[in-house]
N, C-alpha and C positions, 0 to 999 in steps of 0.2 A: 441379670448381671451378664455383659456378653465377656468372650474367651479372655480379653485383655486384661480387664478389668480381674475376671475369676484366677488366671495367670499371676498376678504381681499379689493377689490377697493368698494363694496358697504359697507364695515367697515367702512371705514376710509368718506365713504359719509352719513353714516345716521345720522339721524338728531336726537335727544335726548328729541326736544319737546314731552311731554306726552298731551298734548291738550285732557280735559275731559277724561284723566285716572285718575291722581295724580296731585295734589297739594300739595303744600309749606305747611308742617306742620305747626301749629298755636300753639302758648304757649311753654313752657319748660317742657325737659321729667319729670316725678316726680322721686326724689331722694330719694324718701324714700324706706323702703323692698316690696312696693305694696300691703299691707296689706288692702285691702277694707271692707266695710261694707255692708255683704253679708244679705239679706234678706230685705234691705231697699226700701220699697214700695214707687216707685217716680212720677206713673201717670199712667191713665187709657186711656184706648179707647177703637175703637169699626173698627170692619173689615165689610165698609158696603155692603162688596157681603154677608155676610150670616148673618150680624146683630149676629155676635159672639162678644162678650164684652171680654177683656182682660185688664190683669192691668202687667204693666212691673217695672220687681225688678232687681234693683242693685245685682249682684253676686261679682263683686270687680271692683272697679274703681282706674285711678292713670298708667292703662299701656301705655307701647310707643307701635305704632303701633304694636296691636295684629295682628296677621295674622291668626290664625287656633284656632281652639278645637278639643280634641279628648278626650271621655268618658272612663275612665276605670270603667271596670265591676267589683259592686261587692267592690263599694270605691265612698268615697264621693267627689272625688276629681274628676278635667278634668285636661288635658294639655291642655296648651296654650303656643304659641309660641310667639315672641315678634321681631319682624324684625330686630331691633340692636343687634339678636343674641341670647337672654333668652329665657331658657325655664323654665315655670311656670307649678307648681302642686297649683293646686288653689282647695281649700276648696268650694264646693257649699253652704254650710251652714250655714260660719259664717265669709266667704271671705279671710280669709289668706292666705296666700302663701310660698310653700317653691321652692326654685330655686332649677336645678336639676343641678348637674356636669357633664361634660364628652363630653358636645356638641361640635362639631369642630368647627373650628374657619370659620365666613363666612362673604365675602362681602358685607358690609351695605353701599350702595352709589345708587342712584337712585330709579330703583324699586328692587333691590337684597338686601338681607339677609336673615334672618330664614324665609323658610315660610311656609309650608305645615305640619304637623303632623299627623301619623296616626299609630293604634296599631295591631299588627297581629290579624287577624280573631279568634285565639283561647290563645290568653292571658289569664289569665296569664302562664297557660302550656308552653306556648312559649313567654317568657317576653319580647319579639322584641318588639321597640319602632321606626317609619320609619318616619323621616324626609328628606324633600329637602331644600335648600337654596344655593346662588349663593357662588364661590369661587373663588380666581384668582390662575391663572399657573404663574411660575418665569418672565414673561413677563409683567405681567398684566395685560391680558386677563378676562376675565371669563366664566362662564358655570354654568348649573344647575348639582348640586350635589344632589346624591340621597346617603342616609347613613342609616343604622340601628346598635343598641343598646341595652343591655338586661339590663330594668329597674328595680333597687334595691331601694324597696320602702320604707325599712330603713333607709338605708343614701341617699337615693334621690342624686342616681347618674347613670350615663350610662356606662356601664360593657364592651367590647368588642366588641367596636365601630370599623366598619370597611364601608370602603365608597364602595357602591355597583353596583353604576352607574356613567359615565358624560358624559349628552347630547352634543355629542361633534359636531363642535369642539369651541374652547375656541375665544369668540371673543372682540371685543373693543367696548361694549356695555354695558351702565349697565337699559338696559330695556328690557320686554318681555320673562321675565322667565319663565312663563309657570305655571307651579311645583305646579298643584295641582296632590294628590295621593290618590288610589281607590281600594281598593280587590274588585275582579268584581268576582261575581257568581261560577267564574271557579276557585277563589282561588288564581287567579293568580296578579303581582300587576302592578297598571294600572301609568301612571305620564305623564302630559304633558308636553311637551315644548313649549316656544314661539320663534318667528320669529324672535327676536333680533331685533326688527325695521326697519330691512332693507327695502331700499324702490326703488329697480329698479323692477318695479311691472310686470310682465310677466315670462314665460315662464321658464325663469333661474333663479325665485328667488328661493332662499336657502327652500320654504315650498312645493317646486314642485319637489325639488333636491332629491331623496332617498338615495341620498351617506352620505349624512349629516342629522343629529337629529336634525333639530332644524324644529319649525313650525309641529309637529308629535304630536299624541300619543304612547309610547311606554310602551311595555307589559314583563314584566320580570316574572321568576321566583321568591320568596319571596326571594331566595336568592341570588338574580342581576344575575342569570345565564339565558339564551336567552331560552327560551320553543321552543321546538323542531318542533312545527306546530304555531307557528307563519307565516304571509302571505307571506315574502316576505324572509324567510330562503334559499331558492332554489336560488335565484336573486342573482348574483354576484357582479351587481351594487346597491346592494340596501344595507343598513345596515341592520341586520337580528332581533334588536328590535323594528322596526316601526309595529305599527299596524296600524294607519292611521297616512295619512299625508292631507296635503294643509291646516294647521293651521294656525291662527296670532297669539292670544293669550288665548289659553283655561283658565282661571282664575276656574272655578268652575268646580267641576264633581260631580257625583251621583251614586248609581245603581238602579234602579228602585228595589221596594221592593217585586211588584209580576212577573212581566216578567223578571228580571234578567237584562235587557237591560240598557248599558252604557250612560248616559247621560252629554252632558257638558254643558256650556254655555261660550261664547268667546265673547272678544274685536273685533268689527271692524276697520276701520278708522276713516272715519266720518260719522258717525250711521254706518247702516250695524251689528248691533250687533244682539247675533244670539243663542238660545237653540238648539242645536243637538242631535241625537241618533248614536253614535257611529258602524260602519259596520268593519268588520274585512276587513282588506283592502283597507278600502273605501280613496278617494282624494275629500277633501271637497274643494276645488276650490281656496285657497288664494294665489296667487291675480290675477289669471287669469279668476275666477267666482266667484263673490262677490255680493251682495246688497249696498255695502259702497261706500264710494267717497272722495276724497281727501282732505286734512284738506286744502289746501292752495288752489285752486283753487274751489273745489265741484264739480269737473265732475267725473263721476260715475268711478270705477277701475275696468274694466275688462267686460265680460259680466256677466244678469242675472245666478245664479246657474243653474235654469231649463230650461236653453236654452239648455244643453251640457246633454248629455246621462252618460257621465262619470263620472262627479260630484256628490255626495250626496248631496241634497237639507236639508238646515236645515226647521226643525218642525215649525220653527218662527224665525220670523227677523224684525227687523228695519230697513226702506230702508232710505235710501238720504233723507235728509229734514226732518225725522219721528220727531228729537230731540234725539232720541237715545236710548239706555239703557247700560251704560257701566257696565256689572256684573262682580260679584267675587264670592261668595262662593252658592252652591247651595244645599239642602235637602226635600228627599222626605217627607213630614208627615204621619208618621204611627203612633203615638198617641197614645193614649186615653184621654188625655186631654181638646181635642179640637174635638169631635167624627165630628162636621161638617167639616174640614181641610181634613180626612182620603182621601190618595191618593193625594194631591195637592202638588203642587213645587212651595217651595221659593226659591228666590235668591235675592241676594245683589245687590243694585245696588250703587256704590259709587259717581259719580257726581251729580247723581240724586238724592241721599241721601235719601234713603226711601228702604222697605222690599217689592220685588214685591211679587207678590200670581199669582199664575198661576190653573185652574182645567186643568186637565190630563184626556182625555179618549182615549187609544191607543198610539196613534200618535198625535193627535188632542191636540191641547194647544191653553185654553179661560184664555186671561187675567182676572184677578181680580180686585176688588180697591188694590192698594199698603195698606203699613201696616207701618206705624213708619214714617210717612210724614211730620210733624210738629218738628224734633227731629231737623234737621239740621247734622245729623247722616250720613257718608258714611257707609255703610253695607259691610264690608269687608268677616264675613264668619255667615253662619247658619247651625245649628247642630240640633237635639234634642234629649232631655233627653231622653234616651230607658228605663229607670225606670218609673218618673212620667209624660213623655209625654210631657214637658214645651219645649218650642221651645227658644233657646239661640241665641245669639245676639254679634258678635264681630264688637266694630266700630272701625275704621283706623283714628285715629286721634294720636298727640303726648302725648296727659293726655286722657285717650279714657277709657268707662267701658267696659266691658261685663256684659249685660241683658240678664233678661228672660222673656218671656211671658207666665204669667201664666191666666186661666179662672177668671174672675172677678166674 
């Protein structure tokens, strides 16, 4: 059976259960303009790895499945993105909201629709506005869409929208998009893909295949065009955006704010969930070296990472049996806020419904107490303020806020 063939018969086999990724929305989307009440002080707490006291404030509440933030410089406003496809200019200040025009149109059905946002490195000079989100071909297929837009912050609308990627190819899945997006150090732009849930786990699955984008991180030029020393440009069987491959589902990325270095954080199976540092080149091993284990029976998929010389070993992981940490959106804190946070990584965790806290030294990652544990909150993305250092808060729910934490 060659790859093409094996390709469209693990389509039409994989299984759709998201088991401890996503759940059945609760309640009904809000029908109103999403207008919140931005400053409203709703509860305190305390992060008891440094006995730092925070109190978290309402920035607007009322959204259907937020999925991203992204900060414009220099404007009181963030974007947010909204899964069923909206994009939000949302007031930090006093919670309003103006919707933008111009967005394409995207498949909202499992885990696809709007989901990633993020703004060129030197905005507004360059008013590029870069979203991903899922979309189907005349078949009904789909794939992650990578697009950017030059934001007019007058009529709050998107100018000369053109679609600048699609992690191809387009398949009969609507899980495992991937599509978090990163300017990494070198300026260049980072997006990942997921696995599309496939599940014949060896050797031939689609995250081990270089012919195909899915289960990768891939590296573009800002403007979707292929950089010329990308790792696998010379390879004729490889596709010439992959930077790395043997992904499931990178959900979160990062760049470290003093070493420049690529950071994600990825879905396993069952547990096997996992913080990375991204190698040009590298094959992080899915699903032929994994820590995780199969949702229907629990025997482990594949070997340990660090048995195999060729695998890149992630920084931390949850093995079989841990209970897991299923993440999504990840942020370095550089602050000044919170001076004890300096240098630490959050990420979201959404089954777990809590803010993990990670300290960072190197390579080295010491868990924290989590942060927002009483909320009942899936943590869908974290950001922070590069003005006043508050650390924001997007939860994935269907009537969901975005918070911030501010010092108490």
């Amino acid at each position: 059976m060659d790859r093409r063939t094996l390709l469209e018969a693990a389509t039409t086999a994989a299984t759709l259960s998201i088991a401890g990724c996503v759940r059945s929305p609760t309640g009904t989307p809000d029908e109103t303009d999403g207008t919140g009440t931005g400053g409203t002080d709703e509860t305190s707490g305390t992060d008891d790895s440094d006995d730092h006291a925070y109190a978290t404030e309402t920035v607007v509440d009322g959204l259907e499945n937020p999925w991203s933030i992204a900060f414009l410089p220099d404007d009181p406003r963030i974007l947010v993105t909204e899964r069923p496809g909206r994009l939000l200019a949302v007031d930090r200040e006093d919670g309003t909201t103006e919707s933008i025009d111009g967005v394409p149109d995207v498949y909202a059905a499992g885990q696809g629709g709007l989901l990633d946002v993020e703004i060129h490195p030197a905005f507004p000079d360059e008013p590029w506005v870069y979203l991903t989100y899922a979309a189907r071909n005349e078949a009904g297929d789909t794939a992650t869409h990578l697009c950017r837009g030059q934001l007019d912050r007058d009529s709050w609308e998107l100018g000369d929208v053109s679609v600048l990627h699609v992690a191809e190819p387009f398949v009969d899945s609507t899980a495992h998009y991937g599509s978090r997006i990163a300017f990494g150090s070198d300026e260049m732009v980072y997006m990942t893909t997921g696995d599309r849930q496939f599940k014949n786990f060896g050797p031939d699955h689609v995250s081990q295949d270089l012919t195909n984008e899915l289960g990768a991180t891939l590296r573009l030029e800002p403007d979707g065009s292929i950089p010329d020393n990308n790792p696998f440009v010379d390879d004729s069987d490889a596709r010439d955006s992959i930077y790395s491959y043997g992904h499931r589902n990178a959900q979160g990325m990062a760049v470290h704010p003093e070493t420049g270095d690529l950071w994600q954080s990825e879905h396993g199976e069952n547990d096997g969930d996992s913080i990375r540092i991204i190698e040009r080149g590298g094959n992080y091993g899915w699903p032929i070296a994994t820590y995780a284990c199969t949702y229907d029976s629990g025997e482990p998929i594949g070997v340990d990472p660090h048995e195999r010389d060729d695998i890149v070993d992630p920084v931390y992981y949850w093995p079989c049996e841990s209970g897991g940490f299923p993440p999504a959106g990840m942020a370095f804190y550089d602050g000044e806020a919170f001076p004890e946070w300096q240098g630490d990584l959050f990420v979201g965790n959404l089954a777990g419904q809590e803010l993990g806290h990670f300290a960072i030294e190197g390579r080295s990652v010491t868990p924290l107490d989590p942060i927002l544990t009483d909320r009942g909150w899936r943590v869908r993305a974290v950001e922070v303020d590069p003005d006043a250092g508050h650390l924001y808060v997007a939860v994935d729910d269907a009537d969901a806020p975005i918070v911030r934490l501010i010092p108490e």
